[in-house]
C-alpha positions in Angstrom: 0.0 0.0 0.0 1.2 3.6 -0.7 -0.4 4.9 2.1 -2.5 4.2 5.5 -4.8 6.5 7.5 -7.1 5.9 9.8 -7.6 9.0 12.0 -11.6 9.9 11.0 -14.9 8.2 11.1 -15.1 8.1 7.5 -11.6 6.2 6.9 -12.5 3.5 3.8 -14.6 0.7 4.7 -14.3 1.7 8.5 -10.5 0.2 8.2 -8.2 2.4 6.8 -7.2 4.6 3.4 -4.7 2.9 1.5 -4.3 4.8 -1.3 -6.4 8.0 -1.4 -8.1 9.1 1.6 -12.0 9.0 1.4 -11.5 12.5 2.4 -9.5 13.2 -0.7 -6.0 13.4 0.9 -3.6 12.0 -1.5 -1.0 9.5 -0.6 2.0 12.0 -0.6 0.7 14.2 1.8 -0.2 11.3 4.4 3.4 9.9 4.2 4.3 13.7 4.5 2.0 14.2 7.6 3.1 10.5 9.3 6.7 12.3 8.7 6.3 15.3 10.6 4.4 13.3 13.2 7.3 11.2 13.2 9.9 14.1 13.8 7.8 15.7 16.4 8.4 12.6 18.4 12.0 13.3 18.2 11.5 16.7 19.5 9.7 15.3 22.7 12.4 12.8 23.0 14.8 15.4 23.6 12.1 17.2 25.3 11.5 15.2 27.8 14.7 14.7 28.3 15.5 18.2 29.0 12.5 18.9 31.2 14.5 19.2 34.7 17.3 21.1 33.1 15.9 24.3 32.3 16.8 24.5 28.7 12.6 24.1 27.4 11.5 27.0 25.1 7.7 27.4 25.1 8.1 27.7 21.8 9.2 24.0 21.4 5.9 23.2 22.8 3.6 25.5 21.0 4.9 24.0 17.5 4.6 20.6 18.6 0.7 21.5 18.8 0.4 23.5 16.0 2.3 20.6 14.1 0.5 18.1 15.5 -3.2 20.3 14.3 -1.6 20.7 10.7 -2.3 17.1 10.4 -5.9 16.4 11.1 -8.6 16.1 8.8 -9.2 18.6 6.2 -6.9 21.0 7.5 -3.7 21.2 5.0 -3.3 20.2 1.5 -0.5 21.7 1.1 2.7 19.6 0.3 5.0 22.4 0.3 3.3 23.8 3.9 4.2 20.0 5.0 8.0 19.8 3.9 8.7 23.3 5.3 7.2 22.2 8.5 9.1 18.8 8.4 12.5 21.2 8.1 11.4 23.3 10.9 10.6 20.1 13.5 14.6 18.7 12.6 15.7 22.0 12.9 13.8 22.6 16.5 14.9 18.7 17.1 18.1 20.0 16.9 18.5 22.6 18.4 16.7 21.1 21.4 19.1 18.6 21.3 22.1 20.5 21.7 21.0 22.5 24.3 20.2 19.5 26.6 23.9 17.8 25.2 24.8 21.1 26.6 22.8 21.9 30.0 23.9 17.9 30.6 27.5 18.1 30.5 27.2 21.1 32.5 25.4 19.4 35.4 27.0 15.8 35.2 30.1 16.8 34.0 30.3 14.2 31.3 29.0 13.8 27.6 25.7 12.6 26.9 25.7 9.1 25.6 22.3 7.3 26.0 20.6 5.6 23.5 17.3 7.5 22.0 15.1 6.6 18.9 16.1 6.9 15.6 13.2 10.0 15.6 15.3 11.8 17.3 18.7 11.8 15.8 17.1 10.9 11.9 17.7 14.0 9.4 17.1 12.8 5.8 17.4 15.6 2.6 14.0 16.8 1.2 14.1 13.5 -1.6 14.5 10.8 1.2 11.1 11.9 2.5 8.5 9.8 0.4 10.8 6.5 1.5 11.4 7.5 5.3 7.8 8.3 5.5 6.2 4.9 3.8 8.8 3.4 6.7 8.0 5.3 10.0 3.9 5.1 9.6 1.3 3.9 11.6 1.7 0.7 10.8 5.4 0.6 11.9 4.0 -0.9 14.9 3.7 -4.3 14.3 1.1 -5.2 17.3 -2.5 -4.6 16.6 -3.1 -3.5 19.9 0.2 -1.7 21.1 -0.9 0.3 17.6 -4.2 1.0 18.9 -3.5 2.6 22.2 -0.6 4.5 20.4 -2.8 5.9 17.8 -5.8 6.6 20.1 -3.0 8.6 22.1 -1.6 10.3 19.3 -5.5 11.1 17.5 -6.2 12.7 20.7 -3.4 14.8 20.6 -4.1 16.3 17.9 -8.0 17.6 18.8 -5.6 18.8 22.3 -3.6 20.3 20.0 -5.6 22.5 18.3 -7.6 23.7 21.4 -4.0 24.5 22.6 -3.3 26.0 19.6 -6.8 28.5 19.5 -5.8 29.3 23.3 -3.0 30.5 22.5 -3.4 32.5 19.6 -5.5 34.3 22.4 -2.3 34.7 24.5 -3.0 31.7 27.0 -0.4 29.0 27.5 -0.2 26.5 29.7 3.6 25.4 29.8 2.1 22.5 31.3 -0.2 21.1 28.7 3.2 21.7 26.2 5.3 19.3 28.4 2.5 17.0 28.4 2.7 17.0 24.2 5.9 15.8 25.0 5.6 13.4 27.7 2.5 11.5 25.5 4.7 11.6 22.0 7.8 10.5 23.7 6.1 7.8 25.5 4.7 6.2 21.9 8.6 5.9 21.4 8.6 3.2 24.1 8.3 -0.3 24.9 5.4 0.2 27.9 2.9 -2.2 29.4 -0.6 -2.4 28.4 -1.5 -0.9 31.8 0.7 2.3 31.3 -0.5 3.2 27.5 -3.6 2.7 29.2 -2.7 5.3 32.0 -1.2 7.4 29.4 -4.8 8.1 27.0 -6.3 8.8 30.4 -4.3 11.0 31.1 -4.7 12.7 27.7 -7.9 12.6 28.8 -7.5 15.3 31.8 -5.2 17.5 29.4 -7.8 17.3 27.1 -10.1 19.0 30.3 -7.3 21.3 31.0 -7.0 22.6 27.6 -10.8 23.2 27.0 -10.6 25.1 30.0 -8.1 26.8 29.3 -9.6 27.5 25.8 -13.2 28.6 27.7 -11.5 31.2 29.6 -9.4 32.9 26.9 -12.6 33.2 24.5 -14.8 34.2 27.4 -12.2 36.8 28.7 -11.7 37.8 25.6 -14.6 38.2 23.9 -17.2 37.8 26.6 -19.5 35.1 28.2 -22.0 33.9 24.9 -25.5 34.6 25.1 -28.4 33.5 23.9 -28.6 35.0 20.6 -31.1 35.0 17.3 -29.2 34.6 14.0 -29.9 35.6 10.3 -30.1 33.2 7.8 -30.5 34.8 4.8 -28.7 37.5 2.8 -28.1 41.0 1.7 -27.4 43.0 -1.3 -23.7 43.4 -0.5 -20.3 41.9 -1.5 -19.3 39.7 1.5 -16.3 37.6 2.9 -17.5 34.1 4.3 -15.5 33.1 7.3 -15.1 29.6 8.0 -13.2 27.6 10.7 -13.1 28.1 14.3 -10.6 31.1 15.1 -12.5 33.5 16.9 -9.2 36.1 16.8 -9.2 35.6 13.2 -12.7 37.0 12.9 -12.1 40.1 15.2 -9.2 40.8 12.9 -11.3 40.6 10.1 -14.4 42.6 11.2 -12.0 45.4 12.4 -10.8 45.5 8.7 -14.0 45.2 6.9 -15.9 48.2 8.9 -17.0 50.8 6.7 -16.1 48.8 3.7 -19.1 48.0 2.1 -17.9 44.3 2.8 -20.4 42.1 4.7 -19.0 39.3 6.9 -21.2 35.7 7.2 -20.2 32.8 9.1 -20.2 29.3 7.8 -19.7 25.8 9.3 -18.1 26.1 12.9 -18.0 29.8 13.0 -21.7 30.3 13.6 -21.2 30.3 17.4 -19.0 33.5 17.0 -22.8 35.4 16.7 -22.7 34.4 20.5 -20.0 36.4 21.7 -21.0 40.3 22.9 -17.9 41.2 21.4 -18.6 41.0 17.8 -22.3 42.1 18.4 -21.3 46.0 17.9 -20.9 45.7 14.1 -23.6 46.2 11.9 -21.4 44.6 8.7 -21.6 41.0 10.6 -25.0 39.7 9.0 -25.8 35.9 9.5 -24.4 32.5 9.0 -24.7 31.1 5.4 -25.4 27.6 4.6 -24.6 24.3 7.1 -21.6 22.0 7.6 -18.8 21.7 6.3 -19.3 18.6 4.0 -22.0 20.5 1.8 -19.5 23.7 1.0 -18.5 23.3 -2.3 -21.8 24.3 -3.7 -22.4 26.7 -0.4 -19.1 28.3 -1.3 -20.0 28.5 -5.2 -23.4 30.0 -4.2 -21.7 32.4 -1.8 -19.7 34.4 -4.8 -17.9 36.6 -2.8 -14.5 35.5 -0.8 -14.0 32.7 1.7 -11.8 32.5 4.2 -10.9 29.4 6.0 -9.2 30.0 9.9 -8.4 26.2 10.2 -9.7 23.1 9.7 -12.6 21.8 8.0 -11.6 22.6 4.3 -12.5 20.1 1.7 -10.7 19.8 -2.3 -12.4 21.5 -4.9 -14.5 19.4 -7.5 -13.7 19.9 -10.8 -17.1 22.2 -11.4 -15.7 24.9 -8.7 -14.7 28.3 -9.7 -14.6 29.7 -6.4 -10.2 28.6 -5.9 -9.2 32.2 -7.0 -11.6 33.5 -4.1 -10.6 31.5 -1.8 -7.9 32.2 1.3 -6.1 30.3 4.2 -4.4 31.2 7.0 -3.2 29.4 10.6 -2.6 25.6 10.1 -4.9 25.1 7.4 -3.4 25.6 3.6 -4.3 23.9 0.1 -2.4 24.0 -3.2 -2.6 27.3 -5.0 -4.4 29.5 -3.0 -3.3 32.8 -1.3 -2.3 31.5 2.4 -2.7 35.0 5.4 0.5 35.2 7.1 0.5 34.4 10.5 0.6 37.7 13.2 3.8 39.4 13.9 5.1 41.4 16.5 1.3 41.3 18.1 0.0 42.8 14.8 -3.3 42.0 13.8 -3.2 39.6 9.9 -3.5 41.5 7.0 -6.5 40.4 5.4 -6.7 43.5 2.8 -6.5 40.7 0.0 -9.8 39.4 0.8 -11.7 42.3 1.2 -10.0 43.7 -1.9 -11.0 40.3 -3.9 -14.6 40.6 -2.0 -15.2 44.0 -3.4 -15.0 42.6 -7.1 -17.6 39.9 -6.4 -21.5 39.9 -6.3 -23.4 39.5 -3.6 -24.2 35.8 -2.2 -27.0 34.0 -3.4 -30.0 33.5 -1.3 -29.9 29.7 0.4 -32.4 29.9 3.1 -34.5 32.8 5.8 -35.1 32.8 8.8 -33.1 32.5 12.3 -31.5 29.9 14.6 -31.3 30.0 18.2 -27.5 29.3 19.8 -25.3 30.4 22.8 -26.3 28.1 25.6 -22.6 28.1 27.0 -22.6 27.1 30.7 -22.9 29.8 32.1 -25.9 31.5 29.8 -27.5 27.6 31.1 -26.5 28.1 34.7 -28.4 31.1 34.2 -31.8 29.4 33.8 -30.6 26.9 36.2 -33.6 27.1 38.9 -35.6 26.7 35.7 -34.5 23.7 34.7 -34.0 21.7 37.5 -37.7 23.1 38.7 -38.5 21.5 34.8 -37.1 18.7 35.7 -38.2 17.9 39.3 -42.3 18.9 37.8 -41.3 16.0 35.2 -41.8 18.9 32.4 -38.3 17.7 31.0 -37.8 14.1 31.6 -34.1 13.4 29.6 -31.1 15.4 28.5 -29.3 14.0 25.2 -26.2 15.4 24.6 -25.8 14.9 20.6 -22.7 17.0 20.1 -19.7 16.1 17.9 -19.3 16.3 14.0 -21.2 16.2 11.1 -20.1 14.4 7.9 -20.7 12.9 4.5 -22.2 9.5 5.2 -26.3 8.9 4.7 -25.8 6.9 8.0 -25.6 10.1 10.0 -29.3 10.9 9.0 -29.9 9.0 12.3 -29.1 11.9 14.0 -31.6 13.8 12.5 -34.1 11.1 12.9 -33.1 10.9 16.6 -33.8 14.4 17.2 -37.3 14.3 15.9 -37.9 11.2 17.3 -37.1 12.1 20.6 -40.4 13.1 23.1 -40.9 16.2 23.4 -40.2 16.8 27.3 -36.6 15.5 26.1 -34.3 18.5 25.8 -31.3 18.1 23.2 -27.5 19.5 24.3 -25.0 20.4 21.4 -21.9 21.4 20.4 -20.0 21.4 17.3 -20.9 20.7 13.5 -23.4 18.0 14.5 -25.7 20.5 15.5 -26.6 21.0 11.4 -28.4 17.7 11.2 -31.2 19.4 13.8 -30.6 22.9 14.6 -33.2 24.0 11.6 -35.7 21.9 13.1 -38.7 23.3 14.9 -38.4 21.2 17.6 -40.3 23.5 20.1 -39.6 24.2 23.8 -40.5 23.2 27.1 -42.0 26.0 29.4 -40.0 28.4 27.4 -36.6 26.5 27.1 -35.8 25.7 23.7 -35.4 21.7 22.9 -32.0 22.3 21.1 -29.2 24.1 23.5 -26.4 24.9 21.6 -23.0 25.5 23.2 -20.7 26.4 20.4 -18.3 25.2 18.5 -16.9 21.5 18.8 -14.3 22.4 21.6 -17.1 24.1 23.7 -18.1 20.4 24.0 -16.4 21.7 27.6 -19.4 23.7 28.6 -21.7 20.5 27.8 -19.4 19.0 30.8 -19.4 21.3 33.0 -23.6 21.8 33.0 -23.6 17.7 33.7 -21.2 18.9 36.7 -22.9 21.8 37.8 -26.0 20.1 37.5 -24.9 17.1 39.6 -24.2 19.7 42.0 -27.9 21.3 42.0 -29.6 18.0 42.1 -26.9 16.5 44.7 -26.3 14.0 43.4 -22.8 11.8 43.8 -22.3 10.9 40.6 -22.9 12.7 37.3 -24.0 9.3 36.0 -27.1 9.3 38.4 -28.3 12.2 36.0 -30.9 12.4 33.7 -28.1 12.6 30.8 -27.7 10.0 28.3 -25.2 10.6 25.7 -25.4 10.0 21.6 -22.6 11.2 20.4 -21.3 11.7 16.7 -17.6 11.7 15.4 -16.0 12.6 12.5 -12.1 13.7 13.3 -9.7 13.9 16.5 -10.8 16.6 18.0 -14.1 14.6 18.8 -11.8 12.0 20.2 -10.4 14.7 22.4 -13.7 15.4 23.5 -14.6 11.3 24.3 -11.5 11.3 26.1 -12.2 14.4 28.1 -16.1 12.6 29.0 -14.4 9.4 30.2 -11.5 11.4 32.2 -14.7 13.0 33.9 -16.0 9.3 34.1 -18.6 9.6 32.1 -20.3 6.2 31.2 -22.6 4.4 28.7 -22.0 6.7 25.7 -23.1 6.1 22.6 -20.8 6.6 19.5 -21.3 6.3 16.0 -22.2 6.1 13.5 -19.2 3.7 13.9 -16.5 2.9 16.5 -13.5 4.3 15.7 -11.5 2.3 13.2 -7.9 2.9 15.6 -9.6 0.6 18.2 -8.8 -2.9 17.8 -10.6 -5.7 19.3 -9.3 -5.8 22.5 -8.8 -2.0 23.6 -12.4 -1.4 22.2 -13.6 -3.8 24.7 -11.4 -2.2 27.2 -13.3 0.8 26.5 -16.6 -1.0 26.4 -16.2 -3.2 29.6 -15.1 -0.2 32.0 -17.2 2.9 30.4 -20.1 1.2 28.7 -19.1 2.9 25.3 -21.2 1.1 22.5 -21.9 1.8 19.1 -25.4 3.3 17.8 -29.0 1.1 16.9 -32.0 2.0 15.2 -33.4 5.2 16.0 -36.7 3.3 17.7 -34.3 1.2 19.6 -32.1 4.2 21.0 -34.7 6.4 21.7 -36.7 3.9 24.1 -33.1 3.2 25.7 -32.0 6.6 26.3 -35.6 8.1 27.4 -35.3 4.8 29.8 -31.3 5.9 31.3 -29.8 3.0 29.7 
């Protein structure tokens, strides 16, 4: 095989890609992405190594993450991005390495001469890369299920990673969160029990906690606590930019430079939940959100006509009948061949983004999809607001089950269950979201109960956090000694690693009995999955009839 991938839900017949990914990554830039994976183990080698010496740059760990996000699913296409960041890594390996060789002889008075990984000491020119990549993949590790639980680390990493990443593009780092990059990556390197790989994914489970956290407070100090807020759906007679992605700084850069324009600003995809924030509410220029997720954009972004930019992942490859490629931009970790990439910030400087709005003035206004509104920003603490509300709902038996149904959309007809699920569900059942998911129900008219709408949405995928910590705070109102005890059952849908970030965060928290489809994760081999299922009750999905009558009865 020329390549293998099996990082999202959509990976070919729920096994792995072996020579183009479903999701139309082509084999050169998977062996390009195992590659810089690869080299970023070589930096935590030394990393790790180096920890107690004082000779870590932050830096060191803020490019392992944003390394480490470059890589998920329909982030980068770009080739050229990859090998540039593949001579960065060795360049940062190095470097790393000479200042622990250094800091080392220093203290011990001796020359460094332990063994390490061939990751961290391997430096191949620019042509060896194709070979040294086919040999250093996934499926270098030769046990199914030592490969599993290294893969299921490394996949979660990289949904970490990019929460990391958005937190600190804010200006909040945890120095802790980068050392424990290192710590997971470098142990992936060794020969450990079953018991400590195990150990290790739970503990990327509490870093993945951490790092939502940590991403919760920046946007919400930032930008301000969400609230519950009415959107536009349809259009207006304007030339407009369509932001897509999840950066939130990346869309208060580019409404600061599109005031007074002329040039209207939608949302798309992820970046509808940026309507929540008070912050953006002043301008008059930031209309609606256009179209739904992000497996439908090619003909949303066609329709659109004016310019698109895309903050990070969630990009998709043109089809053949798109014309919208010379309208189209990139910036952070996301990139695709030929199209005008944003520089990143410097010196504190806000991104240029005159190109767009230059390229958006020459286009026509977007085409009409859809009218009407949609009702989001049900973070915790807008929720914790109408707390007495609820639990009053609850105890008069006005809302007999919470479903959380948050996660990722995708391509597949099976996610239609979703959908069906949502309308299936009684109506004193009350439906909590986050992330793309939300598209398969959030147009519904679902109703309310006493006032409270039957869909809450959080947010974005990473505000999946908020969905935890209204089970906690919940727990807490009811008191109740375990979160399990509530009247929460969980059906949720996955697409790419930042959902597993989020599973992993649920059953750090100790979450139990989820349901998670529409198929287990292909990186789970026989025996870890019935790890997962004999200690946390995590089980694939039914038939909507079936999971319906089991989740409205708690099971």
């Amino acid at each position: 095989m020329s390549m293998f991938c099996f990082q999202c839900q959509e990976t070919a017949k729920n096994s792995g890609c072996t020579v183009r990914g479903v999701c139309g990554k082509p084999e050169s830039t998977a062996n390009l992405q195992d590659l810089l994976i690869y080299v970023l183990k070589g930096i935590a080698v030394w990393g790790k190594k180096a920890e107690n010496l004082g000779v870590l740059d932050k830096s060191d760990g803020l490019f392992i993450a944003q390394g480490l996000f470059a890589t998920i699913t329909n982030a980068n296409w770009d080739d050229d991005r990859f090998v540039g960041l593949i001579g960065e890594a060795i360049k940062r390996r190095d470097d790393l390495r000479a200042r622990f060789e250094a800091a080392y002889k220093e203290k011990e008075g001796r020359s460094f001469d332990g063994s390490v990984p061939d990751c961290a000491t391997w430096d191949g020119s620019i042509s060896e890369y194709a070979d040294k990549a086919l040999s250093v993949g996934v499926l270098a590790t030769e046990n199914e299920d030592v490969r599993s639980l290294r893969e299921l680390l490394v996949i979660g990493l990289k949904g970490i990673a990019a929460y990391g990443d958005h937190a600190a593009v804010l200006g909040y780092e945890d120095p802790k969160i980068y050392g424990f990059f290192m710590e997971a990556l470098d142990s992936t390197t060794k020969d450990l029990s079953v018991d400590e790989m195990v150990a290790m994914v739970m503990k990327a489970g509490d870093f993945a906690v951490q790092t939502m956290a940590l991403l919760d407070r920046a946007n919400t100090e930032t930008y301000g606590k969400p609230e519950i807020t009415e959107v536009e759906l349809g259009v207006r007679n304007n030339p407009a930019i369509l932001i897509s992605g999840h950066d939130l700084r990346d869309m208060e850069d580019l409404l600061k430079q599109t005031e007074g324009t002329g040039v209207d600003v939608y949302t798309h995809g992820e970046m509808l939940p940026a309507h929540y924030y008070p912050a953006f509410k002043k301008y008059d220029h930031f209309v609606g959100n256009y179209g739904n997720s992000w497996w439908l954009q090619n003909d949303e972004f066609e329709a659109f006509n004016g310019a698109i930019l895309m903050t990070t992942n969630c990009l998709v490859p043109l089809k053949s009948k798109n014309t919208y490629k010379d309208r189209l931009f990139t910036t952070g970790m996301t990139g695709y061949p030929g199209v005008v990439h944003i520089p990143d910030r410097e010196d504190g400087k806000p991104k240029d983004f005159s190109a767009v709005i230059e390229k958006a003035k020459s286009c026509p206004a977007p085409t009409e999809l859809e009218t009407g509104k949609i009702v989001g920003g049900f973070a915790h603490d807008q929720v914790m607001a109408l707390a007495d509300k609820i639990v009053e709902a609850v105890k008069s038996g006005a809302i007999k089950r919470f479903v959380v149904m948050a996660g990722c959309d995708g391509r597949h007809k099976t996610r239609d269950y979703y959908k069906e699920v949502a309308e299936a569900l009684p109506k004193d059942a009350v439906i909590l979201t986050a992330g793309c998911a939300k598209y398969r129900y959030n147009k519904l008219n679902l109703g309310d109960i006493g006032g409270i709408p039957r869909v809450l949405d959080a947010g974005q995928c990473n505000d999946s956090y908020s969905l935890a910590v209204i089970a906690l705070k919940l727990k807490e109102a009811f008191g109740l000694e375990d979160i399990n005890e509530l009247p929460i059952s969980y059906d949720i849908a996955w697409y790419e690693q930042k959902a597993v970030a989020v599973l992993l965060a649920l059953l750090f928290l100790g979450v139990k009995d989820i349901r998670l489809g529409p198929t287990l994760p292909a990186f789970l081999s026989p025996n870890v999955a019935k790890v997962l299922v004999d200690n946390f009750g995590i089980r694939g999905i039914g038939t909507v009839e079936e999971d319906v009558a089991a989740i409205m009865a708690g099971r």
